[in-house]
C-alpha positions as CSV (number, residue, x, y, z in Angstrom):
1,X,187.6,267.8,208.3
2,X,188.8,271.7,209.5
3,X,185.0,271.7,210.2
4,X,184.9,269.4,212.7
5,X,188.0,270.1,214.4
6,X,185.8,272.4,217.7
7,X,184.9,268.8,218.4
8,X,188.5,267.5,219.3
9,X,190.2,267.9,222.8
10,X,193.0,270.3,222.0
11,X,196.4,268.9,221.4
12,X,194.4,266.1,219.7
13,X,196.8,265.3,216.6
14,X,193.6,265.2,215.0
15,X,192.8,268.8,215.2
16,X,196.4,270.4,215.1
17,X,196.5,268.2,211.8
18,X,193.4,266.9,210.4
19,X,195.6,265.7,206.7
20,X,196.7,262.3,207.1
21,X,199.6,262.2,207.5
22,X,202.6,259.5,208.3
23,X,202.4,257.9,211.7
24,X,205.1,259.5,214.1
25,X,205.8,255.9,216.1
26,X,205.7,253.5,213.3
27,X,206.3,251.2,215.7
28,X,203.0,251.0,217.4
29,X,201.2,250.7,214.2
30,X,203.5,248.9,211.3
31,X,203.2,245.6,210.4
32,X,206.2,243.0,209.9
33,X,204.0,241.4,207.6
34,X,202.0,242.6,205.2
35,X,201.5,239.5,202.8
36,X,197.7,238.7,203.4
37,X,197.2,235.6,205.7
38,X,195.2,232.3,204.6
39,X,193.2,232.7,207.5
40,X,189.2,232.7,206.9
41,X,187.4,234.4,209.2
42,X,183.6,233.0,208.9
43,X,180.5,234.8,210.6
44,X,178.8,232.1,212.9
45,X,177.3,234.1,215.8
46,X,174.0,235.6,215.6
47,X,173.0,238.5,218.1
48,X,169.8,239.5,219.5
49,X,170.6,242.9,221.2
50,X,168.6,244.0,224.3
51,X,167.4,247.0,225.0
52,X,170.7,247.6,227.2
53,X,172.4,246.4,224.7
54,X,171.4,248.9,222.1
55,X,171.5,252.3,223.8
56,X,174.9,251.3,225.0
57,X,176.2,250.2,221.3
58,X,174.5,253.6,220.2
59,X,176.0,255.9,222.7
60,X,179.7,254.3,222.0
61,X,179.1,255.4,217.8
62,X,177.7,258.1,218.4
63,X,180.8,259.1,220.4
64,X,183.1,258.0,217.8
65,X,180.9,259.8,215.4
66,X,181.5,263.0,216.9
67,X,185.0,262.0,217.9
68,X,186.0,261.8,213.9
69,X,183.3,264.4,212.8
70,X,181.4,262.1,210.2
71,X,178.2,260.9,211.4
72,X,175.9,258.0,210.0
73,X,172.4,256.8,209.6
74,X,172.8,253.5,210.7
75,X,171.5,251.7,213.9
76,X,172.7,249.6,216.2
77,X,176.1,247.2,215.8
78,X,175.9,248.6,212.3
79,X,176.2,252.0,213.0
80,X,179.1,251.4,215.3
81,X,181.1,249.1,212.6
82,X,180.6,251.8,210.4
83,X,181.9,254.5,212.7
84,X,184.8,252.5,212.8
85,X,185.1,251.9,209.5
86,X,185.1,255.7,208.4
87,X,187.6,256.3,211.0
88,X,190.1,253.8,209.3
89,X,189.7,255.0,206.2
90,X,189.9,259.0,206.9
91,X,193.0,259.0,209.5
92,X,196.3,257.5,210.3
93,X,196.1,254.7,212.4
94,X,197.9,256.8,215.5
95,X,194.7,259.2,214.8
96,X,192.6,255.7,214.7
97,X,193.9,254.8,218.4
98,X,193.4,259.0,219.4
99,X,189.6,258.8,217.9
100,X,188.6,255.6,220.4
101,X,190.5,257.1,223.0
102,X,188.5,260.5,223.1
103,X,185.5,258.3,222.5
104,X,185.9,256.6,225.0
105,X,186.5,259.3,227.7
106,X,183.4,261.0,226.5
107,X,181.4,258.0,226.7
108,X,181.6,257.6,230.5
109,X,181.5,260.4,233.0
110,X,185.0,261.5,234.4
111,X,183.5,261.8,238.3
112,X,182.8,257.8,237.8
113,X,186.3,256.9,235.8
114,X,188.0,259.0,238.7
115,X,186.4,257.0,241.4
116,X,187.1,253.5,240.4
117,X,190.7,254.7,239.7
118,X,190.7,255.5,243.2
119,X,189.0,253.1,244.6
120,X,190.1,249.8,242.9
121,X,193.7,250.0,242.6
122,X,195.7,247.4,241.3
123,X,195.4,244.2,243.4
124,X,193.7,240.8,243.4
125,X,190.5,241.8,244.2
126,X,190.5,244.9,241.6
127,X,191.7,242.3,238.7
128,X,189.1,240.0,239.3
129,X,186.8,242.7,239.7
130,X,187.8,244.0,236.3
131,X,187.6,240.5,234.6
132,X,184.0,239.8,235.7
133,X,182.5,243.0,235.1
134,X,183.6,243.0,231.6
135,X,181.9,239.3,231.1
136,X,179.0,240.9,232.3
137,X,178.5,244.4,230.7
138,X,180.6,243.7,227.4
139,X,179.1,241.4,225.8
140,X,177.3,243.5,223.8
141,X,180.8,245.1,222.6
142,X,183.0,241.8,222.3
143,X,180.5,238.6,222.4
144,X,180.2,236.1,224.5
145,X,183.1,235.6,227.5
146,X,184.2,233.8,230.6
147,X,186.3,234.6,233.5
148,X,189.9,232.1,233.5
149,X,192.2,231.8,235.9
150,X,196.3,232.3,235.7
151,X,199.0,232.3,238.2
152,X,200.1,236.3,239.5
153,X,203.0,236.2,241.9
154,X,202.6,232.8,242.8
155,X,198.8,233.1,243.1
156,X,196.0,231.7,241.2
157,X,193.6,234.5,240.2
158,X,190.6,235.0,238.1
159,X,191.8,237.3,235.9
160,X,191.5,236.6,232.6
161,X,188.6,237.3,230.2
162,X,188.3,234.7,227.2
163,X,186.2,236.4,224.3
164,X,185.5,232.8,222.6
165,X,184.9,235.1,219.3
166,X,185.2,239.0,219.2
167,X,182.1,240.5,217.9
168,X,184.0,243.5,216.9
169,X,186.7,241.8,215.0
170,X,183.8,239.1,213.4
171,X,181.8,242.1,211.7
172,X,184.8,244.5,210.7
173,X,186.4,241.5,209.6
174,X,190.0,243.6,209.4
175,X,193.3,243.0,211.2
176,X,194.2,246.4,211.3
177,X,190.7,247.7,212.9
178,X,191.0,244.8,215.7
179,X,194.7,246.5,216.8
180,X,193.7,250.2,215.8
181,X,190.3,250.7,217.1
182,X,190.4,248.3,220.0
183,X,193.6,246.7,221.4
184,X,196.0,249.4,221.0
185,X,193.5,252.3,222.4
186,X,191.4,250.0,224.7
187,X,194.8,249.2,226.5
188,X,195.7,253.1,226.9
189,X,192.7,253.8,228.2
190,X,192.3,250.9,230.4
191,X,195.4,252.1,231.5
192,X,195.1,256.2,231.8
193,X,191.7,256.1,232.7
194,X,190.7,253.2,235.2
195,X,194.6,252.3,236.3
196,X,194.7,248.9,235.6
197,X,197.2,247.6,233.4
198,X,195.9,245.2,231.0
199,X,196.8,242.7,227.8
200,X,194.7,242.1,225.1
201,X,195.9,239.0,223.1
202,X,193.7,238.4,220.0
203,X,194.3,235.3,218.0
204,X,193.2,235.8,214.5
205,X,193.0,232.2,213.5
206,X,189.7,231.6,215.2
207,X,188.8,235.9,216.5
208,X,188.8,234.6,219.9
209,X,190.9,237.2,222.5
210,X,192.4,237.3,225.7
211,X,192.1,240.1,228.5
212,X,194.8,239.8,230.8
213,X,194.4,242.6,233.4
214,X,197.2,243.2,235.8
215,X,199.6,241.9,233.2
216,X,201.5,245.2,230.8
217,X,200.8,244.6,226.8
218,X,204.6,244.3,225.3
219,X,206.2,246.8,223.7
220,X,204.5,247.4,220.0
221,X,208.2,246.0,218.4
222,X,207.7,243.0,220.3
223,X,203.6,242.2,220.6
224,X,203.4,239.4,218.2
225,X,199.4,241.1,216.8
226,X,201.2,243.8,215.5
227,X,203.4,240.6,213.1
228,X,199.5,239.3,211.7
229,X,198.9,239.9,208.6
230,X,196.0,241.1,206.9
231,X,192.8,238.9,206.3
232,X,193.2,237.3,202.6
233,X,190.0,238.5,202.3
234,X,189.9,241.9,203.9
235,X,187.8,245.0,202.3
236,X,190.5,247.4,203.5
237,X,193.5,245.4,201.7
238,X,191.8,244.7,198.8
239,X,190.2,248.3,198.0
240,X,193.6,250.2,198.8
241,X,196.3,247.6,198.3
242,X,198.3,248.9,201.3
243,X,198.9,247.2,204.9
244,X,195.9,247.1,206.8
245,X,198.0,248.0,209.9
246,X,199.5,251.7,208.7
247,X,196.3,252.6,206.5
């Protein structure tokens, strides 16, 4: 890992301490639970991946790749569950959130982040905006979606995106890589990045998720996806016998 540290923003935690090493806010990361749940999470959508759909699924792994500095032969969704997957099993899951995070900022061009930031601040319009531009240009990331309404302020608004089942969450079939690797850094950066505050609520009986934009994710103590336990039938849990959430 010292080897690949050039590759890291400085500051990263990654690269002013590449050993794993315990999470400093176990509060963001620990689990209440870490008695394996029942649930069985079955595979039932099959994807046929444009051409859109494949350069952007490569460029994201190959910006996690270099993000965690181990790099893989795979292709498409593949390559970009197994980018994940190294990065669970190589840092802490505060490093996790950092890796996806630094992805992600190197994945789309700072000039274009900074403008929307600017240009769609928070309000009606920029939440809906959000909510159908993900439907459209994520499916490829988190499967099949569609645009819901809620009330904000009083106000109906179409600002929610239902995932019916996360594609993500459906291959890596892990708890701990659904909060790690997606909720807890996608909300961050969401956040940072674009200005828009936003929810993710994944329910791990049936890997379907909610995107509430406008609406502030609770506090890691109280977000009830940080209580789920692991999959009974999870890779992680069973090859390291530790919680899928802090490993």
């Amino acid at each position: 890992m010292d080897a690949n540290c050039y590759m890291l923003n400085n500051g990263s935690p990654l690269c002013s301490n590449p050993i794993k090493r315990k999470p400093q806010h176990p509060s963001v990361v620990a689990m209440l639970r870490t008695t394996p749940s029942d649930n069985v999470a079955t595979k039932t959508n099959a994807y046929k991946d444009n051409l859109f759909d494949l350069l952007a699924i490569n460029h994201l792994s190959k910006n996690v790749q270099a993000a965690t500095g181990f790099s893989n032969k795979k292709s498409g969704f593949a390559s970009l569950v197994e980018a994940a997957t190294v990065a669970k099993h190589n840092f802490e899951p505060i490093q996790q959130q950092e890796v996806v995070i630094q992805a992600l900022q190197n994945a789309f061009p700072r000039p274009i982040l900074s403008f929307i930031k600017t240009v769609l601040r928070p309000s009606k319009l920029a939440r809906e905006y959000f909510a159908v531009f993900t439907t459209l240009f994520f499916a490829w990331l988190v499967g099949p979606s569609e645009v819901r309404e809620s009330e904000v302020n009083g106000r109906k608004e179409k600002n929610i995106v239902y995932i019916k089942k996360c594609r993500f969450l459906e291959e890596t079939n892990c708890v701990g890589m659904c909060i790690n690797l997606c909720k807890m850094p996608s909300q961050k950066f969401i956040k940072d990045s674009l200005g828009m505050s936003v929810n993710m609520v994944p329910n791990f009986d049936d890997m379907s998720c909610e995107m509430i934009f406008g609406q502030d994710p609770p506090e890691p103590i109280d977000d009830p996806a940080l209580k789920q336990p692991c999959y009974k039938q999870c890779k992680a849990y069973k090859n390291h016998g530790t919680n899928c959430l802090s490993s």
